[in-house]
VEXDREN-2710 file (C-alpha; in Angstrom, 1 decimal):
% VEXDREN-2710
k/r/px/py/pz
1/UNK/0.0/0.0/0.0
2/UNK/1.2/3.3/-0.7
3/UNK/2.0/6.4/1.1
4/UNK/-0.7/8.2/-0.3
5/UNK/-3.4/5.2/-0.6
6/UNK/-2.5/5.0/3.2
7/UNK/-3.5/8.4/4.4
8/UNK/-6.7/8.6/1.9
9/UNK/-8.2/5.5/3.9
10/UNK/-6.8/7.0/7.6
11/UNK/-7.1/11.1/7.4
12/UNK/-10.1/13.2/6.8
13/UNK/-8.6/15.7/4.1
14/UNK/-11.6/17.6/3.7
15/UNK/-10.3/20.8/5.4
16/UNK/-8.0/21.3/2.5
17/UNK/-11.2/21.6/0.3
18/UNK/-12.5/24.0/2.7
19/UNK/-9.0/25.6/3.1
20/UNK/-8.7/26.1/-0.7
21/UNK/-12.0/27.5/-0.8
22/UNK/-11.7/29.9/1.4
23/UNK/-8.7/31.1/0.0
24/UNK/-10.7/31.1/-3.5
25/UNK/-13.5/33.1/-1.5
26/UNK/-14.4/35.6/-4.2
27/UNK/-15.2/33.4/-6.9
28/UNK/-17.2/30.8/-4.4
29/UNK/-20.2/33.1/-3.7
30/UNK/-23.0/30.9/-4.1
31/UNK/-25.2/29.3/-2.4
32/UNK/-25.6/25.4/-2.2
33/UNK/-27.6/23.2/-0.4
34/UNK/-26.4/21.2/2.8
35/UNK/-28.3/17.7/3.5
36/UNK/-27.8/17.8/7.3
37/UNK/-28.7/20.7/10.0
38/UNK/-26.9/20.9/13.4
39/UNK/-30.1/20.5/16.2
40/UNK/-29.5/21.6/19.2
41/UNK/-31.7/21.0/22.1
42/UNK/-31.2/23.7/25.1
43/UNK/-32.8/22.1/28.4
44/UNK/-33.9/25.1/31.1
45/UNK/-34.5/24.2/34.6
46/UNK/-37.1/25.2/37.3
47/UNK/-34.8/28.0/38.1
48/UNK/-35.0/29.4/34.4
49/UNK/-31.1/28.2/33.7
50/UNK/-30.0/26.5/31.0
51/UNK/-29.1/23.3/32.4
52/UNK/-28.4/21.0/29.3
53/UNK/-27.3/21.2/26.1
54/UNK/-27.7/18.3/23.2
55/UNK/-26.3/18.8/19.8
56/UNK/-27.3/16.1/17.1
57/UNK/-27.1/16.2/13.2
58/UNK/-30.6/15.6/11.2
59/UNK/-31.2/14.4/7.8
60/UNK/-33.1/16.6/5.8
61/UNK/-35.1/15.4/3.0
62/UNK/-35.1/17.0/-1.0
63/UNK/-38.2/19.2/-1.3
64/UNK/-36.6/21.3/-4.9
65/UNK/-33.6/23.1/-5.8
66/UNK/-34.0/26.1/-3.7
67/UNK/-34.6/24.0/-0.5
68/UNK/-34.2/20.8/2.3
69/UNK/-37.1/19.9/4.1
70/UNK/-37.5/18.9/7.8
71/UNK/-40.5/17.4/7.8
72/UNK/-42.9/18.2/10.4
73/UNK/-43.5/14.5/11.4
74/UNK/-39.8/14.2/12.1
75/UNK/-40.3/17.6/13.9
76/UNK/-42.9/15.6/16.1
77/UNK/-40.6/12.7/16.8
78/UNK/-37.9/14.4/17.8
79/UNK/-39.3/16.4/20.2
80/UNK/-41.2/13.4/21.9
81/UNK/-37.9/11.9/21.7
82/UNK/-36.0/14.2/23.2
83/UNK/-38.3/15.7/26.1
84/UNK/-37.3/13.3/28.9
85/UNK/-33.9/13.3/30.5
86/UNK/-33.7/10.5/33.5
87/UNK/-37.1/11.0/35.4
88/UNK/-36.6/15.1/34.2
89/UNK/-39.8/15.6/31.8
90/UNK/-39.7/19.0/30.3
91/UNK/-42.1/20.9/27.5
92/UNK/-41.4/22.7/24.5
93/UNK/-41.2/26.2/24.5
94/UNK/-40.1/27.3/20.7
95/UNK/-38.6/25.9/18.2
96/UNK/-35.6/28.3/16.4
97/UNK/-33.8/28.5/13.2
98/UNK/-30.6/30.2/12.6
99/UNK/-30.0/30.5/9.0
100/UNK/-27.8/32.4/7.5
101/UNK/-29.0/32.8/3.7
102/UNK/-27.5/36.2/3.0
103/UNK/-27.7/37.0/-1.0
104/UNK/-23.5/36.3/-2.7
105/UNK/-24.0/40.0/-3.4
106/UNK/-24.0/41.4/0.3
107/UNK/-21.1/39.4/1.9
108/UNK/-18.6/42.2/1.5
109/UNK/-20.8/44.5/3.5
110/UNK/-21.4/41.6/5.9
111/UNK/-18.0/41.2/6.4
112/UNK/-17.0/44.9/6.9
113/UNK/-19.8/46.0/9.7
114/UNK/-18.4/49.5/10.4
115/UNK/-19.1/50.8/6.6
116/UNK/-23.1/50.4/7.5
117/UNK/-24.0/49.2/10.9
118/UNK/-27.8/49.3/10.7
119/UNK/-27.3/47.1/7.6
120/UNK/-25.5/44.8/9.7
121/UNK/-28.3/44.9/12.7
122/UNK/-31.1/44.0/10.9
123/UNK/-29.4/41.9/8.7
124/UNK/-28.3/39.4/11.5
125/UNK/-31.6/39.6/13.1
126/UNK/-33.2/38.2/10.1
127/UNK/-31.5/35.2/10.7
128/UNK/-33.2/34.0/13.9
129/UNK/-36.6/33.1/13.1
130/UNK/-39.1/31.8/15.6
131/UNK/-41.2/28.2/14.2
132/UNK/-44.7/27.7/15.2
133/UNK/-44.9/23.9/16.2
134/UNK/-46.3/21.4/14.1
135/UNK/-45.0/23.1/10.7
136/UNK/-42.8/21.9/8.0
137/UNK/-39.4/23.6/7.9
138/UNK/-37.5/24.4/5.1
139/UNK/-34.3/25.0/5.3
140/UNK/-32.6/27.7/2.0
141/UNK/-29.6/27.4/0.7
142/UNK/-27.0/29.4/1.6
143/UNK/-23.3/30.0/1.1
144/UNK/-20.8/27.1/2.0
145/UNK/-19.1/28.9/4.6
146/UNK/-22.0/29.1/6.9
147/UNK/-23.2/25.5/6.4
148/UNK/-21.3/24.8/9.9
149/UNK/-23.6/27.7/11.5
150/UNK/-27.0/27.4/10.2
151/UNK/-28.9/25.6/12.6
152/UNK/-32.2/24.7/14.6
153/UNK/-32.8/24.8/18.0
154/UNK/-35.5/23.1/20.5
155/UNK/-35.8/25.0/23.8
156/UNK/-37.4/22.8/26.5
157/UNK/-38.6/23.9/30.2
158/UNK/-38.8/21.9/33.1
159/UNK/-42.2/21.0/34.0
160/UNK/-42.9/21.6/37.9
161/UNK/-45.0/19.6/40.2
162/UNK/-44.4/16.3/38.1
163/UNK/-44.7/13.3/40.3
164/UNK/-43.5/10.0/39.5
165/UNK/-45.8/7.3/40.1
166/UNK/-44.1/4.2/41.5
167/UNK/-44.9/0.7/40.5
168/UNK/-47.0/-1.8/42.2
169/UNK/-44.6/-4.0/43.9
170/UNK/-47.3/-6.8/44.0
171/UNK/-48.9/-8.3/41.3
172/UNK/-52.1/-6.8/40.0
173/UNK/-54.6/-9.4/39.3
174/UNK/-56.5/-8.8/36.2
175/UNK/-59.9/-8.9/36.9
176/UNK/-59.6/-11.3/39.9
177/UNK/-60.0/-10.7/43.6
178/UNK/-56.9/-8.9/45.2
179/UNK/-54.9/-11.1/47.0
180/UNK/-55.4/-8.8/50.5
181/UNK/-59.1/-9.6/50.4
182/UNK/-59.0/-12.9/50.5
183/UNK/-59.7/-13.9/53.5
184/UNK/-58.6/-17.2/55.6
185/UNK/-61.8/-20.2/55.6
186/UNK/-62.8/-22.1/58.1
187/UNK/-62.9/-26.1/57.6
188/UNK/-65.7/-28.6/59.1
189/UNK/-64.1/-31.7/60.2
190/UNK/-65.9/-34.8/61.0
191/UNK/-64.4/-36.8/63.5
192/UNK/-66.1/-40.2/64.6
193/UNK/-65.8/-41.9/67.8
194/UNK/-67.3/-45.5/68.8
195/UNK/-70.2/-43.5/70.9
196/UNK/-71.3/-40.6/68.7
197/UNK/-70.3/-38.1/66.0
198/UNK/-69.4/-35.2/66.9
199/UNK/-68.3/-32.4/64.4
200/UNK/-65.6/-29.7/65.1
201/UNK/-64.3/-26.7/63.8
202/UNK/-60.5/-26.5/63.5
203/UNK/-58.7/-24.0/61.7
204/UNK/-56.4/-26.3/59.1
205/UNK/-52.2/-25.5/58.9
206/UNK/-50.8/-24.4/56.7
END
């Protein structure tokens, strides 16, 4: 095996695509598409700190050539998959996207703030959006070097006042008396005797 064949199969060299690029930056100002989103989902406490913090990539699915689609049933399951920690249950608050889709022709001004500051304000608030719940998202394309930054983010309360219940230790008996009410009988014994019968009540052992 040779040198080269040996660090294709052991290094990830795709930094040098991004490092080349970067360095090509004026002549890369378009935007693609990216088929995974960063999710992160930000856990706040009774005491209204964040307590938790859980990044995961998610597949997003083709909807055309302008966007990626995260479903709203994958919305769903994700958020009923991610809304227990240990015996913690917490609720959604929001969901938020950060996407930065700026246009190829305003990255210089983007990049050079001071030249027009209320351009850059209200350009970088347009970014956060807030998502009403059970909604597709679609995710634009947007230039490569903000792929690593465009993201979506789950914030989740703890709920207060949730109690867990503890299981039964005994057995619960479907539709059959419960073993505490059954009570001990009493069992008539018939003893004979050469003069008579008599008949007594003993309580049998165990």
């Amino acid at each position: 095996m040779s040198f080269e064949s040996c660090c294709d199969d052991d290094l990830d060299l795709s930094w040098l695509d991004t490092h080349e690029r970067l360095n090509d930056i004026e002549q890369n100002y378009f935007k693609e598409s990216k088929h995974t989103i960063q999710i992160n989902y930000v856990y706040i406490n009774i005491n209204n700190y964040i307590d938790k913090i859980v990044s995961k990539d998610q597949e997003l699915e083709y909807f055309d050539e302008d966007y990626m689609l995260f479903p709203k049933e994958q919305i769903l399951k994700n958020i009923q998959h991610n809304k227990t920690i240990g015996d913690t249950k917490y609720q959604l608050l929001d969901i938020l996207t950060y996407i930065v889709d700026i246009e190829p022709k305003n990255i210089k001004r983007l990049l050079n703030p001071d030249d027009d500051p209320s351009f850059f304000v209200s350009l970088g608030a347009s970014f956060f959006n807030i998502i009403p719940l059970v909604v597709d998202i679609k995710i634009p394309k947007s230039i490569f070097i903000f792929h690593k930054i465009n993201s979506i983010h789950f914030i989740f309360q703890e709920m207060v006042g949730v109690v867990k219940i503890p299981k039964p230790i005994l057995k619960i008996f479907d539709g059959r008396a419960n073993p505490r009410s059954i009570t001990k009988k009493t069992k008539k014994v018939t003893i004979k005797t050469s003069h008579s019968s008599k008949t007594k009540r003993v309580n049998p052992s165990n």
